[in-house]
C-alpha positions, 0 to 999 in steps of 0.5 A: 500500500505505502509503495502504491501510494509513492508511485502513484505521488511521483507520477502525479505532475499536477501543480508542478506548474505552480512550483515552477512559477513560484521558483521563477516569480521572485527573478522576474519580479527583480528584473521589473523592478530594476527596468522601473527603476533604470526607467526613472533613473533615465528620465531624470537624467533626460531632464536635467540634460533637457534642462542645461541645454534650455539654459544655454540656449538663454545666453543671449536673451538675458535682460539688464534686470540680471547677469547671465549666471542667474538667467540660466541658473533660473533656466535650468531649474524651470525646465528640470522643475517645472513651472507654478501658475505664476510662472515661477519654478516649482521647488523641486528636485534641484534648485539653484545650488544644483547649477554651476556656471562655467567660464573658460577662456581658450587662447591660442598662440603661433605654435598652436599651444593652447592655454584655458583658464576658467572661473565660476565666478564671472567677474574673475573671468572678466579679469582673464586675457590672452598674452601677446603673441595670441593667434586666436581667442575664443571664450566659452560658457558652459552649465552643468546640472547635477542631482541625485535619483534614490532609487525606490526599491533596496535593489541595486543596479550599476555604481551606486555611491555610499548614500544610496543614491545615483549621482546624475549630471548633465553639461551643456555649453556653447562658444560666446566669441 
């Protein structure tokens, strides 16, 4: 009787299609939550990218009510965040902290050495000059945005840094002269 019972359990495969999916659900359910996540980490990253190039495209409309440093900090973080009704930015993810303004001036001498000094400061970079003997002279702009993506669930994927979160950056920048 015991030996029946034994042969007639092991040739039942009835429910071995739940087992397996039991086995298998857990790593399907990982992966979808890791493409969620790189999802969202993507799109952010987009908008911060979407964001600096808006910011630079602002250079040349900038008003005498403020410098360019402000007009395409104020730029970048409308276009990541957001607007209110008023027209104003939304207070978040980045805010004006999150933006750096670059200025670099490229001079470039008979030999084709080429030297670079850069500021983030634009009253230093107003103080910068080319040395005699300078063939060419081009002076450049750049912002970069930076945030950071928490990601939603304790699975990992990639370089995640000591806090637990993903450090995301986008640059943009254009020749002025």
């Amino acid at each position: 009787m015991m030996r029946d019972l034994l042969s007639r359990l092991r040739s039942d495969e009835s429910g071995a299609a739940i087992i397996e999916l039991a086995i298998i659900a857990p790593i399907f359910a990982a992966m979808t939550i890791g493409v969620v996540d790189i999802s969202n980490a993507c799109g952010r990253k987009l908008a911060l990218e979407q964001g600096a190039q808006r910011a630079i495209e602002r250079v040349m409309q900038t008003t005498g009510d403020t410098t360019v440093e402000d007009t395409i900090k104020d730029e970048a973080v409308k276009q990541v965040n957001g607007l209110n009704a008023d027209g104003s930015a939304k207070s978040g993810p980045i805010t004006a902290a999150n933006v750096t303004v670059t200025y670099r001036l490229e001079c470039t001498d008979s030999a084709g050495v080429i030297t670079n000094q850069s500021s983030t400061d634009s009253d230093t970079f107003d103080g910068f000059y080319c040395s005699t003997g300078t063939v060419t002279e081009a002076k450049y702009i750049q912002v970069a945005v930076t945030d950071t993506y928490a990601p939603m669930f304790p699975i990992h994927f990639g370089a995640l840094s000591s806090d637990g979160t993903y450090h995301l950056s986008a640059i943009a920048g254009m020749r002025t002269k």
